[in-house]
DOMILUM-894460 format. One record per residue (C-alpha): residue number from 1; residue in three letters; x, y, z. Coordinates in Angstrom, 1 decimal. Layout:
BEGIN
[rec NUM, 'ALA', [X, Y, Z]]
...
END
This chain:
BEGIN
[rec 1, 'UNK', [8.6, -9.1, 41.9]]
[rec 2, 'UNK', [11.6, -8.8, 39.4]]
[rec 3, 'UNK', [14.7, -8.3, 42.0]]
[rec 4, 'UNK', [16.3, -4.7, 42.3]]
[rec 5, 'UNK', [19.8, -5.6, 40.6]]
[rec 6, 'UNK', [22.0, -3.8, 37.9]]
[rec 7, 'UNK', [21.7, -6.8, 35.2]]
[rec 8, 'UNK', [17.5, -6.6, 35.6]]
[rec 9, 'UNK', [17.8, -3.2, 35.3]]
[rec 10, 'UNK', [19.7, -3.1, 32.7]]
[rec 11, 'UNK', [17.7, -5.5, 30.4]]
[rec 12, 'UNK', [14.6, -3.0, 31.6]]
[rec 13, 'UNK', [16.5, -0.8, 29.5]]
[rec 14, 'UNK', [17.4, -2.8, 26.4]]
[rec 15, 'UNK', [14.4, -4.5, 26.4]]
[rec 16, 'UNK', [12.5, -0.5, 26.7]]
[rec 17, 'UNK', [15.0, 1.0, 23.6]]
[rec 18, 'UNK', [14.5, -2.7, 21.0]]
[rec 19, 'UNK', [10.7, -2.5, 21.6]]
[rec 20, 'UNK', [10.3, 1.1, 21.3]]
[rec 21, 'UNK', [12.5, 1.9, 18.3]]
[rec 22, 'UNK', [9.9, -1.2, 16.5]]
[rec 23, 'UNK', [7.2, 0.8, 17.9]]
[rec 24, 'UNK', [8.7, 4.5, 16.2]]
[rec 25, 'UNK', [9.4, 2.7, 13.2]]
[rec 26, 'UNK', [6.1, 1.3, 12.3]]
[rec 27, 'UNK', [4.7, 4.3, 13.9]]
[rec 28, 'UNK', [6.5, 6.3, 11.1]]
[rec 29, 'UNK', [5.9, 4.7, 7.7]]
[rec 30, 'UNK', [2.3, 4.5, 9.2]]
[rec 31, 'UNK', [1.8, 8.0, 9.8]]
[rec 32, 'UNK', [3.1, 9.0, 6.3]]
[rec 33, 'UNK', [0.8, 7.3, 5.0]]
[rec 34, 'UNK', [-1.8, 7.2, 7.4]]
[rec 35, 'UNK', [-4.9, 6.5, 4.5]]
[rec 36, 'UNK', [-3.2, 3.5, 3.9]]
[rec 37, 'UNK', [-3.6, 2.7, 7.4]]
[rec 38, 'UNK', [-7.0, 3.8, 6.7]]
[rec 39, 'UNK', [-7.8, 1.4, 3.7]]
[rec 40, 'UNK', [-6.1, -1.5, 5.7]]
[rec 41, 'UNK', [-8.5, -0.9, 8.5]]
[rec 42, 'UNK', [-11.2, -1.0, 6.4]]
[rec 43, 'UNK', [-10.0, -3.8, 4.8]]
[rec 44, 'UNK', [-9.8, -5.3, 8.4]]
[rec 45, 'UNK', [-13.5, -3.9, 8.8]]
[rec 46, 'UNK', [-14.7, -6.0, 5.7]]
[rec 47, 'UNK', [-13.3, -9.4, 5.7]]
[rec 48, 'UNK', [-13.5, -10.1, 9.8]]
[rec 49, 'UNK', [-16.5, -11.4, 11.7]]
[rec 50, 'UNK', [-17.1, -11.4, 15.4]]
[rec 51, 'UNK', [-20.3, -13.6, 16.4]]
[rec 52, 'UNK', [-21.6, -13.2, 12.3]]
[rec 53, 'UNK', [-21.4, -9.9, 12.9]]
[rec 54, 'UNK', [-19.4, -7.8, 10.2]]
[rec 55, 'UNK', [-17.5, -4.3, 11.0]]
[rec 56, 'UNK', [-18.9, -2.6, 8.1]]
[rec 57, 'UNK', [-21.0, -0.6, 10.4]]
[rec 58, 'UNK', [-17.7, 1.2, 11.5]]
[rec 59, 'UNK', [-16.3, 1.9, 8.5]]
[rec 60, 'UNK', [-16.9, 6.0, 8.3]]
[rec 61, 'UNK', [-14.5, 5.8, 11.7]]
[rec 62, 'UNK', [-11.5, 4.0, 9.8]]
[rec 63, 'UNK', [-9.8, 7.1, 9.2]]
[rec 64, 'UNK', [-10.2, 8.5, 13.0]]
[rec 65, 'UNK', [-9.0, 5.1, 14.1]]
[rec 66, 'UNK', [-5.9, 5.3, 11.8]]
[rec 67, 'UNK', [-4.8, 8.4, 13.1]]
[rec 68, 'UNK', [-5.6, 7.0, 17.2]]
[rec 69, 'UNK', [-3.6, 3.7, 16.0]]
[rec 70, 'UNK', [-0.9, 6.2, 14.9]]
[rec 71, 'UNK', [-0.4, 8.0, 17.4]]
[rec 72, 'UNK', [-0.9, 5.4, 19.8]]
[rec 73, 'UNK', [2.3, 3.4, 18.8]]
[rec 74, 'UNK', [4.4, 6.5, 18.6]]
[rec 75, 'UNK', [3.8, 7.7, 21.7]]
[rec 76, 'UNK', [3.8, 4.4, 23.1]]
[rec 77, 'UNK', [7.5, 4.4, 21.7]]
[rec 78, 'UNK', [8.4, 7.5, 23.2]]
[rec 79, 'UNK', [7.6, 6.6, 26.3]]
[rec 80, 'UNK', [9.1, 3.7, 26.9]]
[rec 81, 'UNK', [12.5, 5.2, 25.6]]
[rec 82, 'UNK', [12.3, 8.4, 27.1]]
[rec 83, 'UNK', [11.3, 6.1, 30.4]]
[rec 84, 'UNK', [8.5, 8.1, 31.2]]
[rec 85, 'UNK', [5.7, 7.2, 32.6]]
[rec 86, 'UNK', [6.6, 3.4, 33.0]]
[rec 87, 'UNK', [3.8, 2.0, 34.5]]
[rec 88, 'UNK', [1.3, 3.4, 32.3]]
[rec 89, 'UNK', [4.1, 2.4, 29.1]]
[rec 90, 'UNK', [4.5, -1.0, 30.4]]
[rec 91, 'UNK', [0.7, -1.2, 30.6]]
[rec 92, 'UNK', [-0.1, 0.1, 27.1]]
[rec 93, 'UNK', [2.6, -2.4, 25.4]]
[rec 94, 'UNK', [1.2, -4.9, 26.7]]
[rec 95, 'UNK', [-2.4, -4.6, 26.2]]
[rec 96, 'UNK', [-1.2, -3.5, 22.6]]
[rec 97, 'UNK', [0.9, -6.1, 21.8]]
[rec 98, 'UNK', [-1.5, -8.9, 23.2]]
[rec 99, 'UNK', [-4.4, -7.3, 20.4]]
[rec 100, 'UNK', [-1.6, -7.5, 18.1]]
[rec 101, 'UNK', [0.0, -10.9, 18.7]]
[rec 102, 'UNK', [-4.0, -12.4, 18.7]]
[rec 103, 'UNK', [-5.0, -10.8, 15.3]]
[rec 104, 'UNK', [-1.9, -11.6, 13.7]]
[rec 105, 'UNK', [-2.3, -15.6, 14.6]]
[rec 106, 'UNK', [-5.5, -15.3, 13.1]]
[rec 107, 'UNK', [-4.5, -13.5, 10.2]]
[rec 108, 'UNK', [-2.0, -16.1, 9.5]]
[rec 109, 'UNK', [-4.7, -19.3, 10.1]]
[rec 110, 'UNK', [-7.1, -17.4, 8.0]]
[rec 111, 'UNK', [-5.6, -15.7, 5.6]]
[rec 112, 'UNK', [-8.9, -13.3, 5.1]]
[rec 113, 'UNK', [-6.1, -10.2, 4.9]]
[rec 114, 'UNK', [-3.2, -11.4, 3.2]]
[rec 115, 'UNK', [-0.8, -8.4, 5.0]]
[rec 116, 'UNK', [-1.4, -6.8, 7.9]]
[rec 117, 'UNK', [0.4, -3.5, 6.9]]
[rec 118, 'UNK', [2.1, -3.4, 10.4]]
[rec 119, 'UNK', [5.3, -1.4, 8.3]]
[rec 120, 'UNK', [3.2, 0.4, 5.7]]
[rec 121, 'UNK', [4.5, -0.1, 2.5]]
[rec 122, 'UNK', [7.9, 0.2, 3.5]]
[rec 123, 'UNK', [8.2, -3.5, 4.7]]
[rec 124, 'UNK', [6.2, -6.1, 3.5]]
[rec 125, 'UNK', [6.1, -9.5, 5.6]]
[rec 126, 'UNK', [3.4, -12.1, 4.9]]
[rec 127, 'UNK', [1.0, -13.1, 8.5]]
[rec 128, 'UNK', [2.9, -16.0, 9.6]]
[rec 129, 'UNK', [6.0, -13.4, 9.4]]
[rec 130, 'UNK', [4.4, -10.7, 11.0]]
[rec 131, 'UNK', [2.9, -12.8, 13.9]]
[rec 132, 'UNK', [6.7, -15.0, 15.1]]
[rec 133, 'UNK', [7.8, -10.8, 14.5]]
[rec 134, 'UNK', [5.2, -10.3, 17.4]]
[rec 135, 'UNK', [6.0, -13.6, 19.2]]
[rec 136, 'UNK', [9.6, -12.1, 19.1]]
[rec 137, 'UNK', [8.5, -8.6, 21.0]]
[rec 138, 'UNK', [6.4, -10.0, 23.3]]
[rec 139, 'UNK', [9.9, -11.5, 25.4]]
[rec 140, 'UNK', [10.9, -8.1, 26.4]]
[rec 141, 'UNK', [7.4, -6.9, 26.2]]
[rec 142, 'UNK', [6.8, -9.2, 29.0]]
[rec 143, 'UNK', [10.2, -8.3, 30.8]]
[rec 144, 'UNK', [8.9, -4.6, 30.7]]
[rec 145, 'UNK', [6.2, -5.4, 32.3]]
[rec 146, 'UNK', [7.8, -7.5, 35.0]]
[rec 147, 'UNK', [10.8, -4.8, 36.0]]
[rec 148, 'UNK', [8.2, -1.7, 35.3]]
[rec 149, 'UNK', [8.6, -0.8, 39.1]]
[rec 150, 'UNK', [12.7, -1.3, 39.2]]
[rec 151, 'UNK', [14.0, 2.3, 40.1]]
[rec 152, 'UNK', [10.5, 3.5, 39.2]]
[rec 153, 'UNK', [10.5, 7.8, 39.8]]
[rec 154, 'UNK', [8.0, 9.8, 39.3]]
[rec 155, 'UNK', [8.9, 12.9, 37.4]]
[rec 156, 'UNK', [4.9, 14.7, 36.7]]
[rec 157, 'UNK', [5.9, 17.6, 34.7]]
[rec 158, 'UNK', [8.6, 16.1, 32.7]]
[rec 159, 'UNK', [6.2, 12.9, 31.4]]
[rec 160, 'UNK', [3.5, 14.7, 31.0]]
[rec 161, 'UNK', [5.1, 17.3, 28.6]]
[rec 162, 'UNK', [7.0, 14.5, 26.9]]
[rec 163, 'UNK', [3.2, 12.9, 26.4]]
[rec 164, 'UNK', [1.6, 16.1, 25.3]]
[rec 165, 'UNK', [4.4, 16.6, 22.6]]
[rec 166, 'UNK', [4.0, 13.1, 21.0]]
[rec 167, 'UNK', [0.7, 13.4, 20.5]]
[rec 168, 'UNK', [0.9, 16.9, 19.0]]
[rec 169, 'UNK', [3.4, 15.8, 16.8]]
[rec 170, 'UNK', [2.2, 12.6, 15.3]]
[rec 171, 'UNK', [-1.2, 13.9, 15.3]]
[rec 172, 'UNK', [0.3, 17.3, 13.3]]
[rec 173, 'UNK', [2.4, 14.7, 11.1]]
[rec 174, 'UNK', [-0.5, 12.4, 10.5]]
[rec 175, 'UNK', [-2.8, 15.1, 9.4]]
[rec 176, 'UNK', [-0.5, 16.4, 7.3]]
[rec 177, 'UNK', [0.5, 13.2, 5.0]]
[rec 178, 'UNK', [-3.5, 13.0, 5.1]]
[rec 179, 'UNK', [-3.9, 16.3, 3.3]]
[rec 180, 'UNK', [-1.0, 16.2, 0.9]]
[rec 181, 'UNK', [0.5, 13.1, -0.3]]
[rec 182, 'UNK', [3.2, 11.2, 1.6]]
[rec 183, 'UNK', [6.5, 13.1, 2.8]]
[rec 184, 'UNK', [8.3, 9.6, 2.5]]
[rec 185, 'UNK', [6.5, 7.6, -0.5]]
[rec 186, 'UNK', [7.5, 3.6, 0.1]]
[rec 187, 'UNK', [4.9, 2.8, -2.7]]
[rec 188, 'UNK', [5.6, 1.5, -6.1]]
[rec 189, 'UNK', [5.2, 4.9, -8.3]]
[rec 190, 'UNK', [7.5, 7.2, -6.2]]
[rec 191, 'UNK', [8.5, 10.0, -8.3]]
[rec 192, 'UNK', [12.1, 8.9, -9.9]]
[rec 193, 'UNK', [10.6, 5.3, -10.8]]
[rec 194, 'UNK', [10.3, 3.4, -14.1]]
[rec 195, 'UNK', [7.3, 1.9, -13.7]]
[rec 196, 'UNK', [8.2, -0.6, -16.8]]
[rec 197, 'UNK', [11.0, -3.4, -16.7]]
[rec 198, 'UNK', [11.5, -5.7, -19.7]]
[rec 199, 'UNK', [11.4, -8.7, -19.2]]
[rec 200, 'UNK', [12.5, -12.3, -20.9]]
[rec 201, 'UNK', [9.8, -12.8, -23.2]]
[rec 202, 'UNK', [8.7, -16.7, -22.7]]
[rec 203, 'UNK', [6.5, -19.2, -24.7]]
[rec 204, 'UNK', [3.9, -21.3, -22.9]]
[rec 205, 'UNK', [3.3, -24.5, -25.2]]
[rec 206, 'UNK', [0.9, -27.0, -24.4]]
[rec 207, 'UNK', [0.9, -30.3, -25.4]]
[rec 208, 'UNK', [-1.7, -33.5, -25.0]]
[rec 209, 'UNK', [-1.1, -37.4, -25.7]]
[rec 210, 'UNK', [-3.2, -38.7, -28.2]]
[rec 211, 'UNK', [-2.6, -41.8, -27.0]]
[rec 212, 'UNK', [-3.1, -41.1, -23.2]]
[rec 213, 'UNK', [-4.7, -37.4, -22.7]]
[rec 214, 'UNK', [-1.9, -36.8, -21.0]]
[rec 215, 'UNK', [-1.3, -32.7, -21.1]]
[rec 216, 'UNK', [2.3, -31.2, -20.6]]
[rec 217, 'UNK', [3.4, -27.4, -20.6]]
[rec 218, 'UNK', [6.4, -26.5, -21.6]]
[rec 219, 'UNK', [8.2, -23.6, -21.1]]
[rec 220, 'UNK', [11.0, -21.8, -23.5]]
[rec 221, 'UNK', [12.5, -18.6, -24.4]]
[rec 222, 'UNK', [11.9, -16.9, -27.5]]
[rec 223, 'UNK', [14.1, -18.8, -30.1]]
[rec 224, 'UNK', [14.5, -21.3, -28.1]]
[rec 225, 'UNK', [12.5, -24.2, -30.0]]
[rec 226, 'UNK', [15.5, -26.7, -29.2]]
[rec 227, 'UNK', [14.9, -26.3, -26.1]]
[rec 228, 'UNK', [11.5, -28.2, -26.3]]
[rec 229, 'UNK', [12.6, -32.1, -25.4]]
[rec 230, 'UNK', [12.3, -33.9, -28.9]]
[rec 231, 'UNK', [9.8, -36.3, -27.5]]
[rec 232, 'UNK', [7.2, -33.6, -28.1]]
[rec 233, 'UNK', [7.9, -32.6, -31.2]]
[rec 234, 'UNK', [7.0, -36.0, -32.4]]
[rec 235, 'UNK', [3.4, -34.7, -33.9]]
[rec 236, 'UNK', [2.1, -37.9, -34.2]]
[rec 237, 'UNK', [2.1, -38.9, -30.7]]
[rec 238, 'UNK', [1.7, -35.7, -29.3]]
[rec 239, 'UNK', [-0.9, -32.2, -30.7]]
[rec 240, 'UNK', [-0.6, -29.0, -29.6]]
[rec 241, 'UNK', [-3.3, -28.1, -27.6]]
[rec 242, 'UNK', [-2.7, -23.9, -26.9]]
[rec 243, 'UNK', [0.2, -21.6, -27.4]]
[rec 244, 'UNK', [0.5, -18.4, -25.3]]
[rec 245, 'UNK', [3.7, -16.0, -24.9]]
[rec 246, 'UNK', [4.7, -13.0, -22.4]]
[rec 247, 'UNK', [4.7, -9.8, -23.1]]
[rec 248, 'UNK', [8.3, -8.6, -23.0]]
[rec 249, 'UNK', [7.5, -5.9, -20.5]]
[rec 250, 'UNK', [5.8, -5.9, -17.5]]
[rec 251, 'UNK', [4.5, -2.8, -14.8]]
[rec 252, 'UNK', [6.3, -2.7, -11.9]]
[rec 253, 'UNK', [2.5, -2.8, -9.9]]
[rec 254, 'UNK', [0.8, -5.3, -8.7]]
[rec 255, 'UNK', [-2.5, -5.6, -10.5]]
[rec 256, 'UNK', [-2.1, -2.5, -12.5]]
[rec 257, 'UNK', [-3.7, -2.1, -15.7]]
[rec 258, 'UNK', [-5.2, 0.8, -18.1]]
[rec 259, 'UNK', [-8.1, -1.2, -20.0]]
[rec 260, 'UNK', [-10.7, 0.3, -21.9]]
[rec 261, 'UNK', [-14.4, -0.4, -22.6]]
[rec 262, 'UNK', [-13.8, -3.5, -24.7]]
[rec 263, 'UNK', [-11.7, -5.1, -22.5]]
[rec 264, 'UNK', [-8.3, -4.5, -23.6]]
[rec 265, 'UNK', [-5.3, -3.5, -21.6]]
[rec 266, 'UNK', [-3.2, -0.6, -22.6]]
[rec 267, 'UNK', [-0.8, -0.2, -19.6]]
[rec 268, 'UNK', [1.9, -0.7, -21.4]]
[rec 269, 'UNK', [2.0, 1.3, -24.6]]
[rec 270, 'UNK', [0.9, 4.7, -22.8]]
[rec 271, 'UNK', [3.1, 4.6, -20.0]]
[rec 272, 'UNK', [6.3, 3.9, -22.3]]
[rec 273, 'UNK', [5.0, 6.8, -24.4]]
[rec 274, 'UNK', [8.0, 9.5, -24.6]]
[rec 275, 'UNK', [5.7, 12.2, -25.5]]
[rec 276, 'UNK', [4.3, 12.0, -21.9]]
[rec 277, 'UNK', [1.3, 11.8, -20.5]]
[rec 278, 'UNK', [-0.8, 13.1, -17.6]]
[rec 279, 'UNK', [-3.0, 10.7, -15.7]]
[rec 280, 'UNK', [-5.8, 11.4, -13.5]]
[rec 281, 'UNK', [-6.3, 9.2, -10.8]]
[rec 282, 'UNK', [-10.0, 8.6, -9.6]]
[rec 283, 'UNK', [-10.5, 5.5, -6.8]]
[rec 284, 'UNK', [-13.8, 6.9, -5.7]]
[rec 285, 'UNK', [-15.8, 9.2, -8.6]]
[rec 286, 'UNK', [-18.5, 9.2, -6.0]]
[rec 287, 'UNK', [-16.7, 11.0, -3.1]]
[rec 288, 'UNK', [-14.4, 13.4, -5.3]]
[rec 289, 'UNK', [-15.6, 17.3, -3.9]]
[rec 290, 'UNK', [-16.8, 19.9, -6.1]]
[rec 291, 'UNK', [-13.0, 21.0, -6.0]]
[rec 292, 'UNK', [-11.6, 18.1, -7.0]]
[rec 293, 'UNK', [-13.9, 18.0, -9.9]]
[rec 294, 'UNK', [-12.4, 22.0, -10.9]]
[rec 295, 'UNK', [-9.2, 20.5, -10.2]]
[rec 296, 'UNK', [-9.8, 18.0, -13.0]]
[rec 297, 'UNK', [-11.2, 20.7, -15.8]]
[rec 298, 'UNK', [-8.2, 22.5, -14.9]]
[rec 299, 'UNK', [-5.4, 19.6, -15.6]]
[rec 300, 'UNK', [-7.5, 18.9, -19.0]]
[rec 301, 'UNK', [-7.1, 22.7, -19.8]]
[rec 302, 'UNK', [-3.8, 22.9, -19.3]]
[rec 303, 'UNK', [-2.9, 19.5, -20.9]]
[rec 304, 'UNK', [-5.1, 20.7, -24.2]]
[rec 305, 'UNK', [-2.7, 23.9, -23.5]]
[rec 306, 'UNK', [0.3, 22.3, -24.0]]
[rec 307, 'UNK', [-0.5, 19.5, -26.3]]
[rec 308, 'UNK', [0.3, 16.5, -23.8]]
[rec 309, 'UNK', [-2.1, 14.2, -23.4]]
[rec 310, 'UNK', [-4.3, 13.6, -20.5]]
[rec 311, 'UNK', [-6.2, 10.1, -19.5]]
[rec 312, 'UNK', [-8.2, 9.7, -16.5]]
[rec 313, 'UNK', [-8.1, 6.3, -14.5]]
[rec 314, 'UNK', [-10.8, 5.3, -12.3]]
[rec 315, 'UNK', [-12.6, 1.8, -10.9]]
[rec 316, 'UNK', [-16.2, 3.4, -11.7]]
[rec 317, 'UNK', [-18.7, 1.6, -13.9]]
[rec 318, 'UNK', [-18.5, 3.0, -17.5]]
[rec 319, 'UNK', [-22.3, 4.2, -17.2]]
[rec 320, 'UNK', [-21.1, 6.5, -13.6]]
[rec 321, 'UNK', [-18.4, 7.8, -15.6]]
[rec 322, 'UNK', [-20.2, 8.8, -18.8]]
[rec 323, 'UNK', [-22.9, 10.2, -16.3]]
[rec 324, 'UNK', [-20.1, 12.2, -14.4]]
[rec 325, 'UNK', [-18.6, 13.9, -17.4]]
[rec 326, 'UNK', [-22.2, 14.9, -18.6]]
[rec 327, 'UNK', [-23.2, 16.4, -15.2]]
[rec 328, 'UNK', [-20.2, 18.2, -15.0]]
[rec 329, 'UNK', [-19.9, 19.6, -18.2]]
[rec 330, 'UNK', [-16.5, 17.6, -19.0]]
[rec 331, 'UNK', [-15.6, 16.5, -22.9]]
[rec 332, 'UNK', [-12.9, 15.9, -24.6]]
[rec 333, 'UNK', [-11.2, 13.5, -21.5]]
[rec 334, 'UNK', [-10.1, 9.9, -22.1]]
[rec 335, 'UNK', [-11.1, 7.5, -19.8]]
[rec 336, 'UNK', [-10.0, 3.9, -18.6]]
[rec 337, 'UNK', [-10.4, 2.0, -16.4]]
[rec 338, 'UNK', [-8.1, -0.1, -12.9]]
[rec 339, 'UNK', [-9.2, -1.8, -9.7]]
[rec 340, 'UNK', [-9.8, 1.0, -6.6]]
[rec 341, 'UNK', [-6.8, -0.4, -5.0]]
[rec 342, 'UNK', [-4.2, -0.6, -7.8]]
[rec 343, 'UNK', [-5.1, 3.0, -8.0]]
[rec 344, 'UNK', [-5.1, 4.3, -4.5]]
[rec 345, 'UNK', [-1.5, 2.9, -4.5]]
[rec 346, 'UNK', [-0.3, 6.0, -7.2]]
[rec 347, 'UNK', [-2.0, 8.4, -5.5]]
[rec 348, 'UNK', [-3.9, 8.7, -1.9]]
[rec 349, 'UNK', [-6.0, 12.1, -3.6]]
[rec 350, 'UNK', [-9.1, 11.5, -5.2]]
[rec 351, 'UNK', [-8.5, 13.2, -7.8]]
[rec 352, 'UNK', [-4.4, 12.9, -7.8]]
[rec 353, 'UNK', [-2.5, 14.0, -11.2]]
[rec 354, 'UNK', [0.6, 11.9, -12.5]]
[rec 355, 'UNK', [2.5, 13.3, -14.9]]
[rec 356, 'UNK', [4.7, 10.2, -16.7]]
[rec 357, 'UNK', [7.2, 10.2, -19.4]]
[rec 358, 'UNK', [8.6, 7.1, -20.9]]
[rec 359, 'UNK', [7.9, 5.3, -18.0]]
[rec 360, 'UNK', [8.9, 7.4, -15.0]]
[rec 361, 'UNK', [6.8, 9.1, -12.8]]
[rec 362, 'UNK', [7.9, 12.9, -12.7]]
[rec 363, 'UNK', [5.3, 14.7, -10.6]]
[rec 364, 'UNK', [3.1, 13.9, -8.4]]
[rec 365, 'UNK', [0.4, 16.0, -7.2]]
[rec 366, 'UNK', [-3.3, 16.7, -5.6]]
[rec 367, 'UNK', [-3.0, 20.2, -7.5]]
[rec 368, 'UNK', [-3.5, 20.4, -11.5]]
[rec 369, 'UNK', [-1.5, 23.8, -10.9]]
[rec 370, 'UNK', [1.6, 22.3, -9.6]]
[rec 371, 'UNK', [2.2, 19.7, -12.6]]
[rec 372, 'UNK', [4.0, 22.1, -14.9]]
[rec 373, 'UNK', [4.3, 19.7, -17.9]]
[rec 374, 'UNK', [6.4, 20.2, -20.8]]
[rec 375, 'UNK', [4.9, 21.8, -24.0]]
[rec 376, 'UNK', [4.8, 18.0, -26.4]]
[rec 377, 'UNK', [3.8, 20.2, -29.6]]
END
């Protein structure tokens, strides 16, 4: 037993306020974006194994256990600042943080998820980062635990409101960024963001020894041939085996791209477009609701309206899509085509609408009645 004294005490305290203002901060940039949570527990749910037994099976409860993980940490966090209920808080942190501090370790031997999303989108730390981050809490996680019955009071009423209220509020607040789109977007195409940076345009020049086999890449700037050391310029010893060159602007996305049937990429040239353009994001065609589906007519209607021009972006199979437009009596809307995840990180709705202009995301929306584009004609 941790000795009555004011310096114990005193680190009960500290130790309470650094762990839970962590715990109210990933809480928060959680719960505004709670399907991402969602999508990282399915992700979770996919890649891990127990026994040879997947988690697949518990996929449809991903979205319930996003909300529970939530609300779990915030309250957690509340607690153990508002010093209520301490022995149930210290209890919770540490069950919590031993789950944690075990499936980070094997995140980081494994690498099967490559981030844990413990921060959301709002702080990115790779799995050896995120479990020493862990390592790091559990010191006063385990001095919480030790000094939970220093000064210990109980005070019934007062807890138990303070617990009722957390839940209601990170429950309402999770709900929330669940229907609509986040309050606080950490992700890439915020509204205000150019989405397309130039970029030094380099040269990629391959070279093999005729003599040897040897092969040698070389790197250079455009015009900047002398850079090239002479000795490969000498053609006789050395022939060019491939020459490839960036493209002197890139998308601010990871893994984002617009292609079309045959194969090409046209991320670039429509989202610098200064006419503007409305895109239609689609990560599931299969799960979109019949009102989802009106919302869509209704954002080609009013695109054909104003003379803007309207593309929809989805990770079905060409076939599904063709099929889609048929059954719903849809024509006259481009499609191409992105990975699932690239576009669940524009937009959590399925459909969402985009309206972009020379690279920056303007609007945002789930509602084809709220994107109030400009007339292009």
């Amino acid at each position: 037993m941790v000795k009555d004294t004011n310096l114990n005490y005193t680190l009960n305290v500290i130790a309470r306020w650094v762990v839970g203002l962590v715990f109210l901060f990933s809480s928060f940039v959680k719960g505004v974006d709670p399907l991402g949570t969602t999508y990282k527990i399915q992700e979770y749910m996919t890649a891990w194994e127990l026994f040879g037994m997947s988690f697949e099976w518990a996929l449809p409860m991903a979205n319930f256990l996003s909300v529970a993980l939530v609300c779990a940490e915030f309250v957690v966090g509340v607690l153990l600042i508002t010093n209520s209920f301490r022995l149930l808080s210290a209890w919770a942190l540490v069950l919590m943080m031993l789950f944690f501090t075990a499936t980070t370790l094997i995140d980081a031997i494994t690498n099967k998820v490559s981030d844990c999303g413990c921060f959301g989108d709002a702080v990115k730390l790779t799995n050896w980062q995120t479990f020493w981050k862990n390592v790091a809490l559990d010191v006063p996680t385990v001095w919480i635990f030790l000094s939970r019955w220093l000064r210990y009071r109980r005070r019934f009423e007062r807890d138990w409101i303070i617990l009722l209220a957390a839940i209601a509020a990170m429950v309402v607040f999770s709900v929330y960024n669940i229907k609509h789109e986040p309050v606080v977007d950490f992700r890439p195409w915020k509204v205000g963001n150019r989405m397309v940076e130039e970029r030094e345009a380099m040269n990629h020049m391959t070279f093999r020894n005729m003599a040897t086999g040897e092969e040698v890449t070389v790197d250079y700037p455009n015009g900047g041939w002398d850079q090239v050391p002479a000795e490969y310029k000498d053609f006789d010893k050395w022939d060019v085996v491939s020459s490839t060159s960036d493209a002197p602007f890139e998308v601010k996305a990871d893994g984002f791209s617009m292609m079309d049937l045959g194969g090409t990429d046209h991320a670039i040239d429509l989202l610098l477009a200064e006419e503007g353009m409305v895109v239609v994001t689609v990560h599931s065609l299969h799960k979109m609701k019949p009102q989802g589906v009106e919302e869509v007519k209704s954002a080609l209607e009013q695109a054909e309206e104003n003379g803007t021009k309207i593309v929809m972006l989805t990770s079905a199979l060409p076939e599904e899509v063709q099929a889609w437009l048929y059954e719903n009596k849809i024509s006259g809307l481009d499609y191409l085509f992105a990975d699932a995840t690239a576009i669940k990180a524009m937009m959590r709705g399925n459909p969402g609408f985009l309206y972009i202009k020379d690279a920056v995301v303007v609007k945002k929306t789930r509602k084809a009645e709220d994107l109030e584009v400009e007339n292009e004609k």
